[in-house]
N, C-alpha and C positions, 0 to 999 in steps of 0.2 A: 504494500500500500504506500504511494505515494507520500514523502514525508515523516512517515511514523518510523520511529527507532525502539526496534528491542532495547530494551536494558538490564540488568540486574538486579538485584534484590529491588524490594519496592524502598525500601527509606533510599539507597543509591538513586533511585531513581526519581522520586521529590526532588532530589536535591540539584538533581539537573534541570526541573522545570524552566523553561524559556521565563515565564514570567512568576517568580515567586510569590509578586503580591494577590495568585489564584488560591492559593495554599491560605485558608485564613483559618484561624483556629479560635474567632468571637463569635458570638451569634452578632443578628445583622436587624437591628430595631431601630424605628426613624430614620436611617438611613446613617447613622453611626453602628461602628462596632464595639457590641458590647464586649466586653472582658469578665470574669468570674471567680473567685477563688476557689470555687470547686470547681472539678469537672470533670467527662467523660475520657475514658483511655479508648482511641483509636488504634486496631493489631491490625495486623498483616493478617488474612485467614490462613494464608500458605504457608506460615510459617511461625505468626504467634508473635513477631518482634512488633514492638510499642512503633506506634508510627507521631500519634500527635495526641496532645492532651486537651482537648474544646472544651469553651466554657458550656456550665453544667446550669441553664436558667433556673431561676426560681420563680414562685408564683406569683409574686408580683413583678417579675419581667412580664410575665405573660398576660396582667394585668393592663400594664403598659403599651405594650406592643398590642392591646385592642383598642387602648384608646386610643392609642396615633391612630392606627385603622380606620378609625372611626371619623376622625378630624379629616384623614387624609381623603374618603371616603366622598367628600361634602367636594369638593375640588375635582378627584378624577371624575368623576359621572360625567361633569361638565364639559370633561375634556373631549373635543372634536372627536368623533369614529375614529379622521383617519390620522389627527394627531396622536392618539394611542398606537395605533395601529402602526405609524412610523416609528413610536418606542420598539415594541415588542419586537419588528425586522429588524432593528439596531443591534437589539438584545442577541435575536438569531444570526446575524452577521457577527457578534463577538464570538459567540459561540463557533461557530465555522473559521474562524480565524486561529483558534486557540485551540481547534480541536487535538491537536497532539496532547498537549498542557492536560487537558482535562481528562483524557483517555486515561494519561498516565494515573491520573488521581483516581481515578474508578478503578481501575487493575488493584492498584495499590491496597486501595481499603474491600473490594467486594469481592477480589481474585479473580472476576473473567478475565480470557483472553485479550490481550492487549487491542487483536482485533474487532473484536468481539463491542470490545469497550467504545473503538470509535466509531463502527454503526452505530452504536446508540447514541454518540454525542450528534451523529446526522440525523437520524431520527428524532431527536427531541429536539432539534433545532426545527424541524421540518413542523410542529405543532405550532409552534409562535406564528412561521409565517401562515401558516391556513387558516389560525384564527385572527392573525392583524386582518385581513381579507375577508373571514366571517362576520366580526364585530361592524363592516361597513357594512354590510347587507341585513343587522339584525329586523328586519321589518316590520312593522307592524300592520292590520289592517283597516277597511271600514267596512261595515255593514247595514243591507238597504235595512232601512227604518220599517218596523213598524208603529212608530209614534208620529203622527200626523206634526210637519213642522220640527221632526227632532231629526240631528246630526248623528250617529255611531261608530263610533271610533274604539279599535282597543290597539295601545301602547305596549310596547316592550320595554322593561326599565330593569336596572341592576339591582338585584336582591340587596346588595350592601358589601357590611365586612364580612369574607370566608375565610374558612380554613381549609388548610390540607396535610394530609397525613400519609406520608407517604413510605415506602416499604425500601429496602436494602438490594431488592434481586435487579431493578431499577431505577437507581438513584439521582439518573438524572432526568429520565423518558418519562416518568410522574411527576415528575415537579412541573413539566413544561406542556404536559398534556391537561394540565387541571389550572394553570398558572395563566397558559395564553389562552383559553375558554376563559377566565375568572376577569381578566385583565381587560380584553378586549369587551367585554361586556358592559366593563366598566362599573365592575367592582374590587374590592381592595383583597388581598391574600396573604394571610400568616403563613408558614410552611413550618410544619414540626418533621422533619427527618428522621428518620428510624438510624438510632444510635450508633448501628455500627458505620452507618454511611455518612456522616454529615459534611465531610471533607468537601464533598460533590455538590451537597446541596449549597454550601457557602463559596464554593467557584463561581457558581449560577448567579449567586448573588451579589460578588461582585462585578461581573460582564450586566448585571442589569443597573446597578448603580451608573457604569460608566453610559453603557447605553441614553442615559438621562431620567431614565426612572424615578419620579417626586418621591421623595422621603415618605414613607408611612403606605406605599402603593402595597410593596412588595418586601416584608420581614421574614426572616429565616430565626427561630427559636429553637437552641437543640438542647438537648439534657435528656435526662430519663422520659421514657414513652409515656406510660401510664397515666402519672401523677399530671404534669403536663396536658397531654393530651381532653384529662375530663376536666382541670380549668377553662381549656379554652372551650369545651362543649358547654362550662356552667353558665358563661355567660351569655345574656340576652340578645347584647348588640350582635355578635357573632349569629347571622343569619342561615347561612349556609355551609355544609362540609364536606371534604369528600376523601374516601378513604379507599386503600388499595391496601389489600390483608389476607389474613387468614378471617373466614365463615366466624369461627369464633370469637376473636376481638372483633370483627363487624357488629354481631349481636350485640357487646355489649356497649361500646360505641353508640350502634345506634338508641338503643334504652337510656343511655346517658342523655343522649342528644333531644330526648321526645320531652324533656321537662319544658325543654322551649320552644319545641316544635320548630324545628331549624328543617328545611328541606337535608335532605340528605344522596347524596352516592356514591355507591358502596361499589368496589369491584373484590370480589370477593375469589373462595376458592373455586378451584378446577379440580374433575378429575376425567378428562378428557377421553374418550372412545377413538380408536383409530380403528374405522372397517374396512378391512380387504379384502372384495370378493373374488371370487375364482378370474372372472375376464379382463384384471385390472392385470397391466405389463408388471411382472413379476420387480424389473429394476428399476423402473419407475417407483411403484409401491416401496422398495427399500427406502433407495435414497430419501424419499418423501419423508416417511419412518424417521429415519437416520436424525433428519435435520428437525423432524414435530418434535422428536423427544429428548438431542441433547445439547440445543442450544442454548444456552445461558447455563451449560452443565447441568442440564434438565429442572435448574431451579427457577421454572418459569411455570406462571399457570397455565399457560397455552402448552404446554407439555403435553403428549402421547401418553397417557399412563394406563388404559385400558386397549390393548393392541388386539383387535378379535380377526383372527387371517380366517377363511374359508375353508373348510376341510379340506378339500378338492387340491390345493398349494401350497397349506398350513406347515408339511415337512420344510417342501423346498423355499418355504419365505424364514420359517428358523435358519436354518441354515446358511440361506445367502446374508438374511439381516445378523446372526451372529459374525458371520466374518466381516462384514462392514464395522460393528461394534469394535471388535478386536482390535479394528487399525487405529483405533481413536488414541493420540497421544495426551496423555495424562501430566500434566505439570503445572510450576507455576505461572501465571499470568502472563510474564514477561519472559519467558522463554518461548523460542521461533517454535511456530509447527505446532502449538498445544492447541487441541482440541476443549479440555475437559480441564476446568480450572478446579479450587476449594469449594470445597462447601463453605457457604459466608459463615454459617453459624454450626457451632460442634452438632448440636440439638438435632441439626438435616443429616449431618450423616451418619449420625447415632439412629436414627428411625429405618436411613438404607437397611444399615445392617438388619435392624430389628426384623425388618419387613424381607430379608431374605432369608433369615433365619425362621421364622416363621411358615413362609411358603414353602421351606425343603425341608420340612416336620410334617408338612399338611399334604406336601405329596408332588410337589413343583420338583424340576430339574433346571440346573444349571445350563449352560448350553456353552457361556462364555462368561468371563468375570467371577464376581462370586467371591474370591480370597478377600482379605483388609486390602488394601495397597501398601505398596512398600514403600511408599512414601510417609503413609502413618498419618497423624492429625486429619486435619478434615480432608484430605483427600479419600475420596472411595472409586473403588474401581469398575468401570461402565461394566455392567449386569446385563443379558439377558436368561430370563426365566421363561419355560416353555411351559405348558401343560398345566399351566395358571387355573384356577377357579373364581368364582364369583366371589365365595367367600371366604377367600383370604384375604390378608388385610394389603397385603397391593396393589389388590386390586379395588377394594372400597375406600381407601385411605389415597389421599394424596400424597403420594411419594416426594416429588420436590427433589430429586437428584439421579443419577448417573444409571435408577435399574429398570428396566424395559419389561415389563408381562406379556407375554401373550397368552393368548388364551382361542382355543378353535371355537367355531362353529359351524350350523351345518345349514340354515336358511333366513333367508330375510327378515321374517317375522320373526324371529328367535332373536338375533341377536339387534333387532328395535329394541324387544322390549330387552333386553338383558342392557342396553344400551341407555336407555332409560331410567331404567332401575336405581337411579341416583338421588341424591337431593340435591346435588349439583348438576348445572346446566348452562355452564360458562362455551365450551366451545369443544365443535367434536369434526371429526374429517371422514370423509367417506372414498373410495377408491375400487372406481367403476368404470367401463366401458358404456356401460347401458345408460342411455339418456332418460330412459321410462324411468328405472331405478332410483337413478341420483336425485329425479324432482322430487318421488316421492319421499327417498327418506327427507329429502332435506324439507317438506312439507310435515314430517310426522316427528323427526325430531325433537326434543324438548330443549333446546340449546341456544342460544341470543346470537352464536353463530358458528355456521355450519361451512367448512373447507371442502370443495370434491378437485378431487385429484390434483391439489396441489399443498404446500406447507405453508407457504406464504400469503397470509389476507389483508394483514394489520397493515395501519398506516391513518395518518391524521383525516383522510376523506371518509373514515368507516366509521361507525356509530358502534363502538368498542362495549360490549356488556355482558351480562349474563342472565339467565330467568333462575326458579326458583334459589335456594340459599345463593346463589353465585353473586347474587348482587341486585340492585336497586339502581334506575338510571343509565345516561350513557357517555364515554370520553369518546370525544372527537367528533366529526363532521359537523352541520348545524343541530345534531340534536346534542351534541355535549355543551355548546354555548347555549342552551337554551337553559342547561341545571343552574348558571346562574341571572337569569332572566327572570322577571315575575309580568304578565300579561295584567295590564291598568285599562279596565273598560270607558269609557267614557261619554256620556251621552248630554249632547248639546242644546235645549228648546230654545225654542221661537220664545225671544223675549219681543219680538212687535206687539202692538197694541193693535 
């Protein structure tokens, strides 16, 4: 990739950032950097070495940083569509500029791939500019009257001050998918970053300071999740939130959230079906596989984690997708050629294990993978497991790392409904030849979105979501600038005489 340099260990490699003042280790309130006497330790996943020490807020920062919100709030509304709007491309022009800089910083503290890391600093560049764009078209309408003499009009207006809360497996592609929706709408955003990543999120925040971003637009607050997080739900002014998680902290997020009835969206878990029927190209089908399940080191919700191949090429799809598995190189971040970074958090690849250990008790076989890695710590070693059942936990659990299930079947209807069978309904893939086929599953599905024959969907034009527990709402296209929009009716009479 053009421009990008391998480097060594991640602190060696901070240290060589082109511009240091990306590295900031305050949170970022009114448009100054706070400082802290407490505060969080940033590791290396790959390896566990201390990388930086960020200030640790407290609740009254968080107090604070909603009343600038709030102050700041009453000014941006006012600001022109496309004066915002020429912020936010500013913002995503720093972003693009610096995208080495900031790659390195996401390697650093989340362990993906180096490359890995700067698609996603192009990717979440890519949300700014589609919502500087959406935010000039948010429209509003009129409607013919029926009141003799009366005008009908309903507005589009910015909910207020939000917040965002955003997760570690994407620490930059969620700030900037929920940020330029929130921004452009023309409302204000707090960002609480998930502790082990905030390195990323106060990059972000300085490329939007320099961008010209008004003080109190755009705050980054980091410290502990929890405590944090239900202040900034307790309060009233805080209109709006949106969170990217695990099903469980969703739930109770959103319970906190209903004392003030805050809209809320949530993008929640996956446990993703991958269907491959007999007439789908055999290497197509892999590679497909290959790339649904272990990109971001399979710690992605869009992750493959329910693999059902057709009886009929169920042998030969094991077999060719174990030896694709095989080739996947394993290391850390910034080493050339890695495939399959750390697990960010011990907790993910303590569950791998658990979850293979489990399956080869319950009557699963290994195919490929399977040992610890020699590498030890969070590193685990890409898994596939054949002869999978419904009820082991790999396949009703979300995995969230490096092990692949598959599991056969033998007809359409069979594996709908086994396909179904979840209480999540975030996003599932289908891989088919038949055009009959593909409508209908993707018609009978229970999923917010549905892939056929390809791995690749996402991106800032799609209405990103999930149906039941998966989530509430949607990021990106016009319906994600619409989570923070509230529609204001308005009806005109004939004051003549």
């Amino acid at each position: 990739m053009v421009g990008l340099v391998m480097r060594g260990t991640a602190s060696a490699a901070l240290k060589e950032l082109k511009r240091q003042d990306l590295l900031q280790k305050c949170a970022y309130v009114n448009g100054t950097w706070l400082s802290k006497a407490e505060t969080i330790l940033v590791v290396d996943p790959a390896t566990g070495q201390d990388l930086a020490q960020v200030a640790a807020c407290e609740l009254s920062d968080v107090d604070d940083a909603v009343n600038f919100a709030r102050t700041a709030f009453e000014q941006w509304r006012n600001v022109l569509p496309w004066e915002r709007a020429a912020c936010l491309r500013r913002w995503a022009a720093g972003m693009r500029e610096n995208a080495e800089d900031l790659s390195t910083i996401m390697t650093a503290e989340q362990g993906k791939p180096l490359t890995e890391a700067h698609g996603e600093i192009l990717y979440a560049a890519s949300f700014l500019d589609w919502f500087a764009a959406e935010g000039e078209r948010a429209y509003g309408e009129t409607i013919p009257s029926h009141l003799a003499g009366s005008r009908l009009s309903v507005q589009m207006q910015p909910v207020g001050v939000t917040v965002a809360i955003t997760p570690w497996n994407f620490p930059s592609a969620m700030i900037t998918r929920k940020a330029g929706a929130a921004l452009a709408a023309g409302c204000t955003m707090i960002v609480k970053p998930a502790p082990e990543t905030p390195l990323s999120a106060l990059a972000l925040a300085r490329l939007a300071e320099e961008a010209g971003m008004p003080a109190g637009v755009f705050q980054v607050i980091t410290g502990e999740a929890a405590p944090l997080a239900k202040r900034l739900l307790d309060h009233s002014d805080v209109r709006a939130f949106s969170f990217t998680g695990s099903t469980e902290v969703g739930r109770i997020l959103l319970e906190q959230s209903a004392k003030t009835v805050k809209k809320a969206s949530l993008e929640l878990g996956g446990n993703a079906p991958f269907i491959i029927f007999d007439d789908a190209p055999l290497e197509t089908a892999v590679a497909g596989c290959i790339a649904a399940k272990f990109a971001t080191s399979g710690q992605d919700c869009l992750a493959a984690n329910r693999i059902y191949v057709q009886r009929g090429n169920y042998e030969r799809f094991v077999e060719e997708f174990a030896k694709a598995t095989g080739k996947l190189k394993v290391g850390h971040g910034f080493e050339p050629g890695v495939d399959i970074g750390p697990m960010t958090r011990p907790s993910v690849a303590e569950k791998c294990r658990r979850q293979v250990s489990e399956a080869l008790c319950s009557g699963a076989r290994i195919v490929v993978g399977g040992q610890d890695s020699l590498l030890g710590g969070n590193f685990v070693t890409p898994t596939v497991l054949a002869d999978v059942t419904d009820d082991m936990l790999v396949a009703k659990e979300e995995t969230f790392g490096p092990v692949a299930a598959v599991l056969p079947f033998d007809e359409e209807g069979e594996v709908l409904a086994r396909a179904n069978n979840s209480e999540m309904g975030l996003a599932a893939y289908v891989y088919t030849k038949d055009l009959s086929r593909a409508m209908r599953l993707t018609d009978q599905l229970e999923y917010g979105m549905v892939a056929v024959n390809t791995p690749k969907f996402t991106g800032a034009p799609i209405p990103f979501g999930g149906w039941k527990q998966s989530g509430l709402g949607r990021e990106g296209s016009r319906h994600g600038l619409a989570e923070y929009l509230e529609p204001k009716y308005v009806c005109i009479g004939n004051t003549a005489s």
